[in-house]
C-alpha positions as MATLAB code, in Angstrom:
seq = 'XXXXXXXXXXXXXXXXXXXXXXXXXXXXXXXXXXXXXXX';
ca = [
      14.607    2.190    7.955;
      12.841   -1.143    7.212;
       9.031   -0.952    7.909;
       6.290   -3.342    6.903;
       2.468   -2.944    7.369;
       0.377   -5.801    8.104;
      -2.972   -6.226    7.045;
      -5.610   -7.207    9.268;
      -9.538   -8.844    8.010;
     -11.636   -9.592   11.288;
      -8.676   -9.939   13.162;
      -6.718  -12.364   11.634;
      -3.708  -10.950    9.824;
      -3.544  -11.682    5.852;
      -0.149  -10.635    4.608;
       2.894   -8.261    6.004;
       2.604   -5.960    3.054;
       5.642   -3.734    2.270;
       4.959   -0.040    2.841;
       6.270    0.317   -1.003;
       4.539   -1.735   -2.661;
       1.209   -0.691   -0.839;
       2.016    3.168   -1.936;
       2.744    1.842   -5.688;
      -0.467    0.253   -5.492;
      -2.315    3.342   -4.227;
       0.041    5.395   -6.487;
      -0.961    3.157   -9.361;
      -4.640    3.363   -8.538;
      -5.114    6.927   -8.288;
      -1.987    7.829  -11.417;
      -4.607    6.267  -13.787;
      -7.273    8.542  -12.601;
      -4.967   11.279  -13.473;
      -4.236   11.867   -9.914;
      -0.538   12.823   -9.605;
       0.809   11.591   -6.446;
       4.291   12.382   -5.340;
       6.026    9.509   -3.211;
];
């Protein structure tokens, strides 16, 4: 299953962002926190 997420400022949309790479982002953010997130 293929799924993008698109990211929307004031209505205009900015980039189709992969769902991945926004969760290793988020993953990323919050793993050097010492937040263990499981994906």
């Amino acid at each position: 299953m293929h799924v993008t997420i698109e990211v929307f400022d004031e209505g205009e949309c900015i980039e189709p962002r992969e769902v991945e790479d926004i969760l290793n982002d988020i993953h990323e953010l919050f793993g050097k926190k010492g937040i263990p997130i499981v994906i």
